[in-house]
DRENDO-1510 file (C-alpha; in Angstrom, 1 decimal, always signed):
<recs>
REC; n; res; u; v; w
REC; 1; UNK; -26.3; -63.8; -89.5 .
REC; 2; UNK; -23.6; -63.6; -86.7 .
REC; 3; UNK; -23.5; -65.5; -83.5 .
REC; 4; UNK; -23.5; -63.4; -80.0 .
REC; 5; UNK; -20.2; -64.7; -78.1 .
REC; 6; UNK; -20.1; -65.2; -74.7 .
REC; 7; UNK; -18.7; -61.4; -74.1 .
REC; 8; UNK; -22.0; -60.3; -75.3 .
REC; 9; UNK; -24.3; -61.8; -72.1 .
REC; 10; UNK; -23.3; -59.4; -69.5 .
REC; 11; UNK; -24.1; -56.4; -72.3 .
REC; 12; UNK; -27.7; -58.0; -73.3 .
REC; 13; UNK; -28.7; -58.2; -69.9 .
REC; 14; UNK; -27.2; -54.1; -68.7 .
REC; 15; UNK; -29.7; -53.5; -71.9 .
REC; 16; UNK; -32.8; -55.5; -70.5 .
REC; 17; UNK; -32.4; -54.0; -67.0 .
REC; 18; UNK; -31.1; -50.4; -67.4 .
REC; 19; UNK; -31.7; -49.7; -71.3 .
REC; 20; UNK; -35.5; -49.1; -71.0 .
REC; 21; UNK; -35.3; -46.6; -68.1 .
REC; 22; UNK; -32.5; -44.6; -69.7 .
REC; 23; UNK; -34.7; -44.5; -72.5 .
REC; 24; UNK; -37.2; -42.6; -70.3 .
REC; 25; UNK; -34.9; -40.4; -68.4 .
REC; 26; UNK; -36.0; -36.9; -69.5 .
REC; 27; UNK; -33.0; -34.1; -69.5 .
REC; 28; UNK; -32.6; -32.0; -66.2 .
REC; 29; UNK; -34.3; -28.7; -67.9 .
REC; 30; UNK; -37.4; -30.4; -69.2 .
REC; 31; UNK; -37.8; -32.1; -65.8 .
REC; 32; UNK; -38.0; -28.8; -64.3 .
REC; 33; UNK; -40.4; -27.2; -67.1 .
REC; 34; UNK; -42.7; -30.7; -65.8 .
REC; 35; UNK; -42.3; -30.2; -62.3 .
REC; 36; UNK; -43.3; -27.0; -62.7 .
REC; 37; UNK; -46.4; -27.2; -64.7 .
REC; 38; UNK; -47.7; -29.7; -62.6 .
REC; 39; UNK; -47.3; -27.3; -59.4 .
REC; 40; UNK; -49.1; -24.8; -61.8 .
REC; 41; UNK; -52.1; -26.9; -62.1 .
REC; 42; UNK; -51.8; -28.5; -58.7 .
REC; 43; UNK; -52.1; -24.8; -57.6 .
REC; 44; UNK; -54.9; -24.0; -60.4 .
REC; 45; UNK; -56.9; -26.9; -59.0 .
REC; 46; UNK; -56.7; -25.9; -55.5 .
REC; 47; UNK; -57.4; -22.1; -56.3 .
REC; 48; UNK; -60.4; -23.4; -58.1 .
REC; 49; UNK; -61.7; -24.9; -54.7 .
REC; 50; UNK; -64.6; -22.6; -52.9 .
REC; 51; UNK; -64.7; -22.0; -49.5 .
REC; 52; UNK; -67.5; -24.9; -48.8 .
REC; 53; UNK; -64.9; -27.2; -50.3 .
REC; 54; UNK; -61.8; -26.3; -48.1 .
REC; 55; UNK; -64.2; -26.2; -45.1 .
REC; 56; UNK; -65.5; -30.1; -46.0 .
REC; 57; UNK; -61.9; -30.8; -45.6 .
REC; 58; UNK; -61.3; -29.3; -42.7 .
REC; 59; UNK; -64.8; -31.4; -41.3 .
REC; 60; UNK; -62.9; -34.6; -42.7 .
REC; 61; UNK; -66.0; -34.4; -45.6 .
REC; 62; UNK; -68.9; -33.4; -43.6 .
REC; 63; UNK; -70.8; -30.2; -45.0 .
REC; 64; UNK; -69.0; -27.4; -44.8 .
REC; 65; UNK; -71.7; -25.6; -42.6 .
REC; 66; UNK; -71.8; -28.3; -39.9 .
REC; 67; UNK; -72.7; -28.6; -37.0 .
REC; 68; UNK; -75.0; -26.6; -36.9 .
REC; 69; UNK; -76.7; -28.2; -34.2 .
REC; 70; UNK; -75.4; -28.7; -30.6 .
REC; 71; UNK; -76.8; -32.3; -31.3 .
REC; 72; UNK; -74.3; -32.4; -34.8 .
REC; 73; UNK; -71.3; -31.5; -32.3 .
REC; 74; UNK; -71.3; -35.1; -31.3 .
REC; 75; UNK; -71.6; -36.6; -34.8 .
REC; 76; UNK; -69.2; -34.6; -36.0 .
REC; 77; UNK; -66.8; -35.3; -33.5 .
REC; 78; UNK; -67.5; -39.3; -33.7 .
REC; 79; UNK; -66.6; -39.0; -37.5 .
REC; 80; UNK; -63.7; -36.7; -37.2 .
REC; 81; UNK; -61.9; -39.4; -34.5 .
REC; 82; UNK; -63.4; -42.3; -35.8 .
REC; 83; UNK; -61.4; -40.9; -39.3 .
REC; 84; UNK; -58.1; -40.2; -37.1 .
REC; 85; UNK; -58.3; -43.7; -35.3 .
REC; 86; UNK; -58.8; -45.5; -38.8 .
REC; 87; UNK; -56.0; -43.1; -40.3 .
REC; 88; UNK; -53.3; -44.1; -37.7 .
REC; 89; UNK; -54.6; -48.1; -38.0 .
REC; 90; UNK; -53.9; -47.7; -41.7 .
REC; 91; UNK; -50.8; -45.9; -41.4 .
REC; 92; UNK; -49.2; -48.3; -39.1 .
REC; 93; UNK; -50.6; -51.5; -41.5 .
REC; 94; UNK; -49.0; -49.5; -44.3 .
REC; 95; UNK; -45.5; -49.0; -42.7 .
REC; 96; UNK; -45.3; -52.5; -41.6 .
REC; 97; UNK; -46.3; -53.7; -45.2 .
REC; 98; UNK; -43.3; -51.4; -46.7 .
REC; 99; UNK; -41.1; -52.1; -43.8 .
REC; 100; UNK; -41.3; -56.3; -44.4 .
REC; 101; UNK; -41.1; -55.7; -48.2 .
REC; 102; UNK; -38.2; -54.3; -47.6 .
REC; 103; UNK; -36.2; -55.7; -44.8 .
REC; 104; UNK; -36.8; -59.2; -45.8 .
REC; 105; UNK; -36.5; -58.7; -49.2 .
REC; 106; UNK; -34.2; -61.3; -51.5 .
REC; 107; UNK; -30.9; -59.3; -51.3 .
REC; 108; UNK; -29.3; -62.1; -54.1 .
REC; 109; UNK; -29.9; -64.3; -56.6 .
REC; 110; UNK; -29.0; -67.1; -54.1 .
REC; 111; UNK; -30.5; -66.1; -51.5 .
REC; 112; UNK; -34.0; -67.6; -50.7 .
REC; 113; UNK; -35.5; -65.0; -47.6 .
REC; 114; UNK; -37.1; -67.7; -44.2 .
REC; 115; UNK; -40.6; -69.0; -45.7 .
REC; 116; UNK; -43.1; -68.5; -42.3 .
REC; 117; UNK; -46.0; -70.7; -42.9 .
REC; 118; UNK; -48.1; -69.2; -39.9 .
REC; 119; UNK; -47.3; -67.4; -36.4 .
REC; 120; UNK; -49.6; -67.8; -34.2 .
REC; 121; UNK; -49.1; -65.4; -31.8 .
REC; 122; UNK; -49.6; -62.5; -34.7 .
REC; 123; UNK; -52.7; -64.2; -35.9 .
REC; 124; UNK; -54.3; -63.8; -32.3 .
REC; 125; UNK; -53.2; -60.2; -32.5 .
REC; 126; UNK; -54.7; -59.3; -35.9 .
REC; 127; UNK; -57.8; -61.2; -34.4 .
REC; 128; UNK; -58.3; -59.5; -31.3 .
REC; 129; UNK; -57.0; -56.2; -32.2 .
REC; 130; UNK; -59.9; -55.6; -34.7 .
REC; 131; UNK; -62.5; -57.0; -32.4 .
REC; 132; UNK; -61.3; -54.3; -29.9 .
REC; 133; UNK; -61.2; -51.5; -32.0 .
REC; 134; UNK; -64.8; -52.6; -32.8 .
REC; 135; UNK; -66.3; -52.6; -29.4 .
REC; 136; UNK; -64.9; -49.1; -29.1 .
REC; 137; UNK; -66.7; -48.0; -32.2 .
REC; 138; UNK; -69.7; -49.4; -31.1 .
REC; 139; UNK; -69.4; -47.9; -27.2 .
REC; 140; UNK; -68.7; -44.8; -28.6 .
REC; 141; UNK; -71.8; -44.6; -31.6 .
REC; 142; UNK; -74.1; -45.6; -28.6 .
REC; 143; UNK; -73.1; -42.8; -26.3 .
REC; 144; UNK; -73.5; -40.1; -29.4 .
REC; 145; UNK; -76.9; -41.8; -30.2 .
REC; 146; UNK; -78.2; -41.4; -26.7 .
REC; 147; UNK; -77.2; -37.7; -26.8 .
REC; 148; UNK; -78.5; -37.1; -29.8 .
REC; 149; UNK; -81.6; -38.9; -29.1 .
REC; 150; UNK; -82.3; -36.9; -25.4 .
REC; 151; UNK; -85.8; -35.2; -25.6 .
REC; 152; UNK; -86.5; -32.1; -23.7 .
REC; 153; UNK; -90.5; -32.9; -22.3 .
REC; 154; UNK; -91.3; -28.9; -22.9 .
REC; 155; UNK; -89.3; -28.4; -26.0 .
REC; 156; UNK; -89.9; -23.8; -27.3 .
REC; 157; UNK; -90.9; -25.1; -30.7 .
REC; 158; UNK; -92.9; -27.7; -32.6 .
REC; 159; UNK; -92.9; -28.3; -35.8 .
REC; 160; UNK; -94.9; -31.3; -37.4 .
REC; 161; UNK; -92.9; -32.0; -40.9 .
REC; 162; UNK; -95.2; -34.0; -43.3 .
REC; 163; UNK; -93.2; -36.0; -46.3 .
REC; 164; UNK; -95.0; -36.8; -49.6 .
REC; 165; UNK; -94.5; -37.6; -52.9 .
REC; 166; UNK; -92.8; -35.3; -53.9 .
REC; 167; UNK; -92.3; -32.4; -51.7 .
REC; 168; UNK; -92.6; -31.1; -48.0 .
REC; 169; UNK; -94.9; -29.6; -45.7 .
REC; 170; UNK; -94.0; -27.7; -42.4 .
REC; 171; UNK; -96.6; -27.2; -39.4 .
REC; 172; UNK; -95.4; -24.8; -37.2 .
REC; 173; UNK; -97.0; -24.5; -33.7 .
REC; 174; UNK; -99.0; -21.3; -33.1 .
REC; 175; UNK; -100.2; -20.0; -29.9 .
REC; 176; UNK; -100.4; -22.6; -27.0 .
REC; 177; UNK; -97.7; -24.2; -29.0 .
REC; 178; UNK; -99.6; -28.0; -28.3 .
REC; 179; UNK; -99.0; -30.3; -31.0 .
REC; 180; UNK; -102.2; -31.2; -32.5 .
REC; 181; UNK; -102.9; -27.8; -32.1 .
REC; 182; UNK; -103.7; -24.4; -34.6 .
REC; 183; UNK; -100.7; -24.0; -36.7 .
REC; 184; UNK; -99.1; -21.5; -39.4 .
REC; 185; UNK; -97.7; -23.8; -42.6 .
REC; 186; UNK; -95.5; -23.6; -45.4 .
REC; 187; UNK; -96.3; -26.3; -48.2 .
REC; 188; UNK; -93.9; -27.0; -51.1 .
REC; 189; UNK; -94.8; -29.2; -54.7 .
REC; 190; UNK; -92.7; -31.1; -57.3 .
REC; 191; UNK; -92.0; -27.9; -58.7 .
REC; 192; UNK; -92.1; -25.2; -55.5 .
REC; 193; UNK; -88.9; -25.7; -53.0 .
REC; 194; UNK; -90.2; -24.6; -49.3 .
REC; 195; UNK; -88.5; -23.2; -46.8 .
REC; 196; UNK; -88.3; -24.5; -43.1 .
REC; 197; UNK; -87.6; -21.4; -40.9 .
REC; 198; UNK; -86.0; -21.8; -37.1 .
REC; 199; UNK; -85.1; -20.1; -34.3 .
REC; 200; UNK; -81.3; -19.9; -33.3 .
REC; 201; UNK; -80.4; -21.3; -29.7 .
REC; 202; UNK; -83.7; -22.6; -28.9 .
REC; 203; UNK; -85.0; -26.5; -28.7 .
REC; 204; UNK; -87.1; -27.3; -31.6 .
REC; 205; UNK; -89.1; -30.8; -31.9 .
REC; 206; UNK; -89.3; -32.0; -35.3 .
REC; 207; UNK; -92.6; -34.9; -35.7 .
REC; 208; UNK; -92.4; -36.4; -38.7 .
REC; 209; UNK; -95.2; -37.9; -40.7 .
REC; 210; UNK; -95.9; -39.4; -44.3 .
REC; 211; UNK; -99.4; -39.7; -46.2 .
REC; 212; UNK; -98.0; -42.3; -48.9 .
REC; 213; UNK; -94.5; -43.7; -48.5 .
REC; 214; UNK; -91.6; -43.9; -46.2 .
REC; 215; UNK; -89.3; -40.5; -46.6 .
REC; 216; UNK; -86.3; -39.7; -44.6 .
REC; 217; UNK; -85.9; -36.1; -43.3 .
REC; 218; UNK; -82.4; -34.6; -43.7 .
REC; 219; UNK; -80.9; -31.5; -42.9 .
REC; 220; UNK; -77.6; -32.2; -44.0 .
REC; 221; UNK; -75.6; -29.1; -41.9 .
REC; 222; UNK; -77.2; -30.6; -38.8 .
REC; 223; UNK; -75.8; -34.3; -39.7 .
REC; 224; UNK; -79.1; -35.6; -38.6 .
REC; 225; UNK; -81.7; -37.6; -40.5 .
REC; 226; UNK; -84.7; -39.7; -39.5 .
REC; 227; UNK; -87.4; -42.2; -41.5 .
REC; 228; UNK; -90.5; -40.7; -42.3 .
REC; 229; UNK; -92.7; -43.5; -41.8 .
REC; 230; UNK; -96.6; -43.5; -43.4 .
REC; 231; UNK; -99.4; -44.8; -40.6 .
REC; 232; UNK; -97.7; -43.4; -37.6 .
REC; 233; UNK; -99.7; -40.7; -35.6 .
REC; 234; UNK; -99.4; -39.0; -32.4 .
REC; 235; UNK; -96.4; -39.7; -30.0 .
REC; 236; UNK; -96.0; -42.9; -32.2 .
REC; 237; UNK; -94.0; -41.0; -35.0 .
REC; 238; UNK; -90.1; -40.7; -35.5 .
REC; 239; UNK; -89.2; -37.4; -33.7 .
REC; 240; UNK; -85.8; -35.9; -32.7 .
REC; 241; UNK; -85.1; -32.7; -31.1 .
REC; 242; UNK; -82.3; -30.0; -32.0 .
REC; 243; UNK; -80.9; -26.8; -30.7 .
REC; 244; UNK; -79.5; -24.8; -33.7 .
REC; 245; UNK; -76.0; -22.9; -32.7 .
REC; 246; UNK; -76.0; -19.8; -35.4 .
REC; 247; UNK; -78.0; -18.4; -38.3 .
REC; 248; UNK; -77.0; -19.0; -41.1 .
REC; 249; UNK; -78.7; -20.9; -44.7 .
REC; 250; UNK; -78.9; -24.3; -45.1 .
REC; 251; UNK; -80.2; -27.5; -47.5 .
REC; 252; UNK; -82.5; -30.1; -46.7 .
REC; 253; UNK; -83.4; -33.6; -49.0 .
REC; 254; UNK; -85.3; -36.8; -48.8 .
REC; 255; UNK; -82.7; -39.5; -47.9 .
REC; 256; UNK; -84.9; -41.9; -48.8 .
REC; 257; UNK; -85.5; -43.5; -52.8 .
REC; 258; UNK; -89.6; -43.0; -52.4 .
REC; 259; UNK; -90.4; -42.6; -55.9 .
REC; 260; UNK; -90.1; -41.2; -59.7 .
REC; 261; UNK; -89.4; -37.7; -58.5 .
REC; 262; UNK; -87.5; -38.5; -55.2 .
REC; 263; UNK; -84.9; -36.2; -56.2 .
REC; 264; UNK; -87.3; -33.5; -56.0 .
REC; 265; UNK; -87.5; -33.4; -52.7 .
REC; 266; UNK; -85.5; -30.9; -51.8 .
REC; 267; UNK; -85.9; -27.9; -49.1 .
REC; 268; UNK; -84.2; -24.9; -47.6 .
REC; 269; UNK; -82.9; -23.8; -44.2 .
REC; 270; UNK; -83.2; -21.1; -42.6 .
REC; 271; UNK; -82.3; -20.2; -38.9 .
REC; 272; UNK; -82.7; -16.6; -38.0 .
REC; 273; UNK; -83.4; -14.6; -34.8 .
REC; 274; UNK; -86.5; -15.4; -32.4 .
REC; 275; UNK; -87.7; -12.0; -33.1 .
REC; 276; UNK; -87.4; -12.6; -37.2 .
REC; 277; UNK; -89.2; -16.0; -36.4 .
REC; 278; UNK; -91.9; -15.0; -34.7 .
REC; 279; UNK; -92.6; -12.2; -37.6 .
REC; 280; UNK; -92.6; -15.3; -39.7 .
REC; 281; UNK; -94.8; -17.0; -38.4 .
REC; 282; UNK; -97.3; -13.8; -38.3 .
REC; 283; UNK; -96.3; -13.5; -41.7 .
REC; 284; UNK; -98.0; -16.9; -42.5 .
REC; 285; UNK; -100.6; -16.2; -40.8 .
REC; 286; UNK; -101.5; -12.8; -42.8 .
REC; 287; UNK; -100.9; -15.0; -45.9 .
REC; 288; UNK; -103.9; -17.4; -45.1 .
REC; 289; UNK; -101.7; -19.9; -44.3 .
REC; 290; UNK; -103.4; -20.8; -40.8 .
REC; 291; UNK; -105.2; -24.2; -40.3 .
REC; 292; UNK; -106.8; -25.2; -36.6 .
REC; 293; UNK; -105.1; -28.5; -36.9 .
REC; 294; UNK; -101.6; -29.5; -38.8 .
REC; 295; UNK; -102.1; -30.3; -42.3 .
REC; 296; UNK; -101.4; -34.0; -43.7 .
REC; 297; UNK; -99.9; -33.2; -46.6 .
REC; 298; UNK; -99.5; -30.7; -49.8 .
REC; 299; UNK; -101.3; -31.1; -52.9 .
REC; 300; UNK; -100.0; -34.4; -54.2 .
REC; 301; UNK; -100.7; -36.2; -51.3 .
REC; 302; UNK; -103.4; -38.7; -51.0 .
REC; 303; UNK; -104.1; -39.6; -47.1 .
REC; 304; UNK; -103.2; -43.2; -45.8 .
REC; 305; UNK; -104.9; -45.3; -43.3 .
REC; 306; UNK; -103.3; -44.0; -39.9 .
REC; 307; UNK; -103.6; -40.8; -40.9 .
REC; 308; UNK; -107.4; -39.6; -41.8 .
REC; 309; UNK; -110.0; -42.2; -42.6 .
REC; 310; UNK; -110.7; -39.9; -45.6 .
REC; 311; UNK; -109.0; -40.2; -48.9 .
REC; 312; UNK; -109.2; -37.0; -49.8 .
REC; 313; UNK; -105.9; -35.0; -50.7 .
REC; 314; UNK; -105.2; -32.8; -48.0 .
REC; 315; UNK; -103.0; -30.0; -46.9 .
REC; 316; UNK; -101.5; -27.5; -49.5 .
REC; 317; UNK; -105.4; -26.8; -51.1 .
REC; 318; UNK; -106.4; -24.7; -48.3 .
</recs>
């Protein structure tokens, strides 16, 4: 077995640093054959994309349907600049990251780059700095919350939403309009997907209540959602108001894990005209589906103290 002289060093070590990457240099045609295949399925992916998927990206994620509430407005814009503001921070963390790896990189063998233990003047910076931008997320989440929270005393609709295991019931206020009051309804089961019916550009009051366990109502085109919480009666409950912007179909879901078939508790969306609304609600009527007071809940429900003294199931078996 021969010895490597000394003329062979500079050769070994051309192999170790360039001989694996010629290795995996392909030749200028075959490059072009793989640039273009992966434009072809870079452009069959994005082809493949539906119209709700280029509008969530457009709505930096948020459902392609939103707002659809004059309340959303504000949530969307807080997530759309709260996205842009973190988007900038990271770009300029990025560039200064690439920027030191590569002006103070080690330019020679010999050459050993300054070793900084600390600067204290940057750490101050890049403690403060984050503390600011904080505050200014916070200022600005409490300003969309109080706008999103603003009640109208005499809102033009009602509608008492009752959450149980595992479906939905919806109370709509007919004639004085009173809470409390007679109502038309539309119950939903485990295996029956209601629909919740609105009027377009009016102010509807949604009062939430639960017969078993806490639910969350979510409309997810209107980027609002609120715990349904069991026990809580009268003015006491969660309520929020919203003002919906167009007609148009949207999806609504329990946000909140509240048991084996949670993820049956799903609804639909609908916002139509006032005139097809109130032809709705006649509708329900005609059906039988007129109580004197709002039902508690639909036919799996079991009433909870807070509710009814009774523990009869109600709602949904009238």
């Amino acid at each position: 077995m021969g010895v490597l002289g000394s003329d062979s060093v500079p050769t070994i070590r051309l192999v170790l640093e360039r001989g694996l990457f010629v290795g995996l240099q392909l030749p200028k045609g075959a490059r072009r054959v793989a640039l273009a295949v992966m434009l072809g399925m870079s452009l069959l992916v994005l082809g493949a994309c539906t119209q709700d998927d280029k509008d969530q990206v457009s709505n930096f994620a948020m459902p392609g349907n939103s707002p659809g509430t004059e309340q959303g407005a504000y949530i969307a814009d807080l997530w759309k600049y709260a996205w842009i503001a973190a988007l900038i921070v990271g770009a300029i963390v990025w560039g200064l990251i690439f920027f030191i790896s590569w002006y103070y990189r080690r330019r020679s063998d010999d050459d050993i780059p300054v070793q900084t233990r600390y600067n204290l003047p940057l750490e101050i910076f890049y403690t403060i700095a984050p503390i600011f931008m904080v505050i200014v997320f916070f200022y600005w989440t409490v300003i969309t919350q109080d706008k999103i929270l603003e009640d109208d005393p005499n809102p033009d609709q009602t509608i008492e939403v009752v959450g149980q295991q595992w479906s939905w019931t919806f109370n709509h206020s007919y004639g004085d309009g009173d809470p409390g009051g007679p109502v038309v309804y539309t119950a939903g089961t485990a295996s029956q997907i209601p629909t919740l019916v609105l009027p377009v550009g009016e102010t509807i009051e949604f009062k939430l209540s639960s017969p078993d366990v806490i639910h969350s109502f979510w409309i997810t085109g209107f980027l609002m959602k609120m715990d349904v919480i069991p026990g809580q009666t009268g003015e006491d409950r969660n309520s929020f108001q919203v003002n919906p912007l167009e007609e148009g179909t949207f999806r609504g879901k329990c946000a909140e894990l509240c048991g084996v078939y949670h993820s049956r508790m799903l609804f639909d969306v609908e916002v139509v005209s006032q005139s097809e609304y109130d032809q709705y609600l006649e509708d329900l009527k005609a059906k039988g589906n007129y109580a004197s007071e709002p039902l508690l809940g639909g036919a799996d429900a079991s009433t909870q103290a807070g509710l009814e003294e009774s523990n009869e199931p109600e709602g949904g078996q009238e």
